[in-house]
C-alpha positions as a LaTeX table, in Angstrom:
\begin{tabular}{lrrr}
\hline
Residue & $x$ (\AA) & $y$ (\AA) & $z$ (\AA) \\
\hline
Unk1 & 144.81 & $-11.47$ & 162.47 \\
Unk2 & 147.77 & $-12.06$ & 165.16 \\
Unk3 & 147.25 & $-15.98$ & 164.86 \\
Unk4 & 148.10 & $-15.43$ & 160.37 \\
Unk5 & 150.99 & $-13.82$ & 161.40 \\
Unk6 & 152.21 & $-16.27$ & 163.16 \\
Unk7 & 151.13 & $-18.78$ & 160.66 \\
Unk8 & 153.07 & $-16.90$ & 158.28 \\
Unk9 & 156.12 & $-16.35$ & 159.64 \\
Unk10 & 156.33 & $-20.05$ & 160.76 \\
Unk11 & 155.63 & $-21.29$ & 157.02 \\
Unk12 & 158.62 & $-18.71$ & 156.20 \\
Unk13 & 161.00 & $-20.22$ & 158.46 \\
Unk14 & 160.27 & $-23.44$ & 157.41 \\
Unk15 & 160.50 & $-22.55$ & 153.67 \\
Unk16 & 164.24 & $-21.32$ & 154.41 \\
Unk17 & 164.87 & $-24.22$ & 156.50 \\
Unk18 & 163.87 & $-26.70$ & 152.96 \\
Unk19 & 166.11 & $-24.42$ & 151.24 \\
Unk20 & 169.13 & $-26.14$ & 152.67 \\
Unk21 & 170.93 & $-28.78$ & 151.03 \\
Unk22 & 170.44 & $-32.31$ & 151.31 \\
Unk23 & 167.43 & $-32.05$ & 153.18 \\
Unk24 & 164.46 & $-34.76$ & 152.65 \\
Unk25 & 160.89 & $-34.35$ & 153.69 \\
Unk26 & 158.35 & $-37.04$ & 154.01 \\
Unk27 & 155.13 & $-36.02$ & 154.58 \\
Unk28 & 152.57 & $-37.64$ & 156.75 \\
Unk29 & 148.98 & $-38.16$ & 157.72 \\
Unk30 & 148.13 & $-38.69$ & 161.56 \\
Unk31 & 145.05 & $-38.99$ & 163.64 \\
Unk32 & 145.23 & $-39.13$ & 167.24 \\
Unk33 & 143.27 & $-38.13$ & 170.76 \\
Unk34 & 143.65 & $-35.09$ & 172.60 \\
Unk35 & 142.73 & $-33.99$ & 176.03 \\
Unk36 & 142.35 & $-30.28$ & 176.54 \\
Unk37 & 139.24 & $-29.08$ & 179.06 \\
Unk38 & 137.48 & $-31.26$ & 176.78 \\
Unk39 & 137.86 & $-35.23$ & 174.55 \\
Unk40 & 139.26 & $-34.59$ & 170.98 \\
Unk41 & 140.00 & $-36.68$ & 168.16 \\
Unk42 & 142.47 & $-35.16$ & 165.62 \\
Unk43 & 143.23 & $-35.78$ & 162.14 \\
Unk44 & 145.56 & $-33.64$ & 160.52 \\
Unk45 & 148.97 & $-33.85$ & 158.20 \\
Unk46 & 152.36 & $-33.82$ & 158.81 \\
Unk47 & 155.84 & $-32.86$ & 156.84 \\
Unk48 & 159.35 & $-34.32$ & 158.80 \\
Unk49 & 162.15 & $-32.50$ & 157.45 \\
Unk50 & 165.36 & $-33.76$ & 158.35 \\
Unk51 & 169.04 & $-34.14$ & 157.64 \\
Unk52 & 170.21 & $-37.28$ & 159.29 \\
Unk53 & 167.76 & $-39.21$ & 161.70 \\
Unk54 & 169.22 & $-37.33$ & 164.90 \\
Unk55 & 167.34 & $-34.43$ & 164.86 \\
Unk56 & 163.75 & $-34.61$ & 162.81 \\
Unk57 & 161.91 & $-31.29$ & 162.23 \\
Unk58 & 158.03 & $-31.74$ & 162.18 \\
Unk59 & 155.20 & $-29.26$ & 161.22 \\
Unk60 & 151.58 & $-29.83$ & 160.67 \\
Unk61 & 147.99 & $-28.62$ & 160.49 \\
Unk62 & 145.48 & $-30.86$ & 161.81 \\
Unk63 & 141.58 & $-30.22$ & 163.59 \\
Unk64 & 140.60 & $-31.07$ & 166.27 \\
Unk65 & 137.25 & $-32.41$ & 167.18 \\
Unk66 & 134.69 & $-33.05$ & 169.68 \\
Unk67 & 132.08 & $-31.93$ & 172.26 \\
Unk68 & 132.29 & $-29.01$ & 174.23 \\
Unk69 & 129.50 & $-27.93$ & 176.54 \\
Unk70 & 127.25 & $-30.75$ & 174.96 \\
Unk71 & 128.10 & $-29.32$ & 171.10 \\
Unk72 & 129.86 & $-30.30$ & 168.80 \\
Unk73 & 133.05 & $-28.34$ & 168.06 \\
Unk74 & 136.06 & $-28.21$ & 165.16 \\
Unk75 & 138.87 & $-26.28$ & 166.25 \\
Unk76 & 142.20 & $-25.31$ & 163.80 \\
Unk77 & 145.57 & $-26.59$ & 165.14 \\
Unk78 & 149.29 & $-26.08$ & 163.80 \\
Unk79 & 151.72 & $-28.04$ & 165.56 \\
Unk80 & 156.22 & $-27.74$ & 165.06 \\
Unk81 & 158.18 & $-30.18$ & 166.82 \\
Unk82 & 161.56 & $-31.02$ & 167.25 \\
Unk83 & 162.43 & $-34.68$ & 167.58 \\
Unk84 & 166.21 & $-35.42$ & 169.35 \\
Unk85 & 167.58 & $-38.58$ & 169.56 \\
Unk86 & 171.66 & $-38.36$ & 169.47 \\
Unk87 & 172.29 & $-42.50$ & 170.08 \\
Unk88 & 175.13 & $-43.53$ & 167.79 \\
Unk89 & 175.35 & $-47.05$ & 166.13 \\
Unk90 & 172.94 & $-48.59$ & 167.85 \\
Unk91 & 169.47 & $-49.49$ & 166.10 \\
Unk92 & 167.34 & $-50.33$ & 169.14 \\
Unk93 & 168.25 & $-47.28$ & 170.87 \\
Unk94 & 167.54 & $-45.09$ & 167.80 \\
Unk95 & 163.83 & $-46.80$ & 168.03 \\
Unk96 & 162.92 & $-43.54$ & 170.49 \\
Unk97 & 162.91 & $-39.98$ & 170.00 \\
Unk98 & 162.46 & $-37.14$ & 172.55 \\
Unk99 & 160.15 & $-34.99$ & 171.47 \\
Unk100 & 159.70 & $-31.01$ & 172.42 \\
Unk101 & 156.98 & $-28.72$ & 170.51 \\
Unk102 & 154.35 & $-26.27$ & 170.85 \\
Unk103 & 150.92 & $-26.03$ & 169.09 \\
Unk104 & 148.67 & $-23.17$ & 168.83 \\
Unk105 & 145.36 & $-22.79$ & 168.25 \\
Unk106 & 142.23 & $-19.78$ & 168.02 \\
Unk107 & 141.71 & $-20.46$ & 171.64 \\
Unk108 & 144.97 & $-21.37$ & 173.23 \\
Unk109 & 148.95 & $-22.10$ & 172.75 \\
Unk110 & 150.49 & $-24.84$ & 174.25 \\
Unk111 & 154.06 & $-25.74$ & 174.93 \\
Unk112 & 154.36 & $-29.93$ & 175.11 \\
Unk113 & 157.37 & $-32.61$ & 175.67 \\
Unk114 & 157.43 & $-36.00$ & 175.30 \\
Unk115 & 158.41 & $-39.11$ & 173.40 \\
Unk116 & 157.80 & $-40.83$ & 170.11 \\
Unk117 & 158.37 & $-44.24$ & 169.21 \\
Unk118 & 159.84 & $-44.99$ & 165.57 \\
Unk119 & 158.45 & $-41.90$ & 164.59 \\
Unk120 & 155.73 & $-43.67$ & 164.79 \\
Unk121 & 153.40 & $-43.43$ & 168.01 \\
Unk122 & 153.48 & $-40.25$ & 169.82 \\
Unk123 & 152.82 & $-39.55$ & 173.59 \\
Unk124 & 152.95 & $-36.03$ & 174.81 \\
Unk125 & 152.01 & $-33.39$ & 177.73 \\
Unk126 & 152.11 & $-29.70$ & 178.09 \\
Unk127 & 149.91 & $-27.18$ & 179.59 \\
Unk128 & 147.77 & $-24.81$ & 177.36 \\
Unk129 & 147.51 & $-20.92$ & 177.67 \\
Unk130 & 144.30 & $-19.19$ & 176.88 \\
Unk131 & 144.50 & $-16.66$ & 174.27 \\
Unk132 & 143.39 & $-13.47$ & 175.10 \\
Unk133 & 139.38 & $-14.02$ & 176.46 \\
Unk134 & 138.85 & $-16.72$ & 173.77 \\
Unk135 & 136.48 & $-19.22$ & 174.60 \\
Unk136 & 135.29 & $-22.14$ & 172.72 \\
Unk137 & 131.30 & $-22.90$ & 173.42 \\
Unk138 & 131.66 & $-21.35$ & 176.59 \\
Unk139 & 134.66 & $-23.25$ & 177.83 \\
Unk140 & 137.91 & $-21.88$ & 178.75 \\
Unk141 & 140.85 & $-24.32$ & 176.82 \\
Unk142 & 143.32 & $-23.51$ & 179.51 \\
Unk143 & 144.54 & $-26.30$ & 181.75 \\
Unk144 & 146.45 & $-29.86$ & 180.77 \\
Unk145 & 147.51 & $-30.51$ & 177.84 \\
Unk146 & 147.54 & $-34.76$ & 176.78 \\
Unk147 & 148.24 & $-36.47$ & 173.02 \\
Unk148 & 148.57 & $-39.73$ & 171.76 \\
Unk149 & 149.06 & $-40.07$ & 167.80 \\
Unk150 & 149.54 & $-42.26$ & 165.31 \\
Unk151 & 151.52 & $-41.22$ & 162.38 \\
Unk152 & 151.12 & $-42.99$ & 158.81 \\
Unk153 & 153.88 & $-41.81$ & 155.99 \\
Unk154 & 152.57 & $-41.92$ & 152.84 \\
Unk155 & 155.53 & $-43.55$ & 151.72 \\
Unk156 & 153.69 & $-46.48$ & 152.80 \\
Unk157 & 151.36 & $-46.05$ & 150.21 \\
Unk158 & 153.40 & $-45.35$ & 147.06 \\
Unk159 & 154.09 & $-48.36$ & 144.61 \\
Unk160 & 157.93 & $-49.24$ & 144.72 \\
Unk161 & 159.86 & $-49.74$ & 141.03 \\
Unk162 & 161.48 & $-53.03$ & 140.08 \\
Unk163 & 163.69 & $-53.47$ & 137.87 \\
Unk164 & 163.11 & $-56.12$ & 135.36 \\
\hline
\end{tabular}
């Protein structure tokens, strides 16, 4: 019950935050390996809300998936990040962004930093906290936390309009 509160008041910031003027969001799909006690993949999608391309706001919901303790397991994640990157006039240094974020799931919360390129590829590390006893098929998720993702905007996919 603690985890939908959380969940809720997170979708209510963000909510505000849209409320703002001249804000865009593109949303995203992603899929990507985690370590945590344990190999995941993760597929999940994204929504980067931002103002200029400084400072990008990212949230998303995602599972994670894999073998724990010889069974298979699906596990719930919600991610927020902030992406910083404050490099002025110059294209090839705006090609990085430093990223800081936390994600939280049933069985553990974990703070992470790290980098993404062009928005793009993602590399990050943290260190998860156990929530509570929770376990997941006997396991304890606390420990290292290591990403890599691959993000995919949809934009990608929509037809553009010409004008004839």
């Amino acid at each position: 019950m603690q985890f939908l509160k959380h969940i809720f008041f997170f979708g209510i910031f963000f909510i505000g935050f849209r409320g703002q003027s001249q804000i865009t969001v593109h949303p995203m799909v992603f899929a990507g390996y985690e370590y945590q006690n344990s190999n995941f993949g993760e597929v999940g999608a994204r929504f980067i809300f931002l103002k200029n391309d400084n400072v990008l706001y990212r949230v998303s919901g995602s599972a994670l998936m894999g073998k724990v303790n010889s069974e298979f397991a699906v596990l719930p994640k919600i991610q927020g990040d902030i992406l910083l990157n404050f490099e002025k006039n110059v294209d090839i240094q705006h090609s990085y962004y430093f990223l800081a974020g936390a994600e939280i799931t049933p069985q553990f919360v974990a703070p992470k930093a790290g980098i993404s390129l062009f928005g793009i590829i993602d590399f990050t590390g943290g260190y998860a906290f156990q929530l509570g006893n929770s376990q997941l098929n006997d396991r304890v998720m606390e420990g290292l936390n290591l990403n890599f993702t691959v993000n995919i905007p949809l934009v990608v996919f929509s037809k553009s309009k010409k004008n004839k």
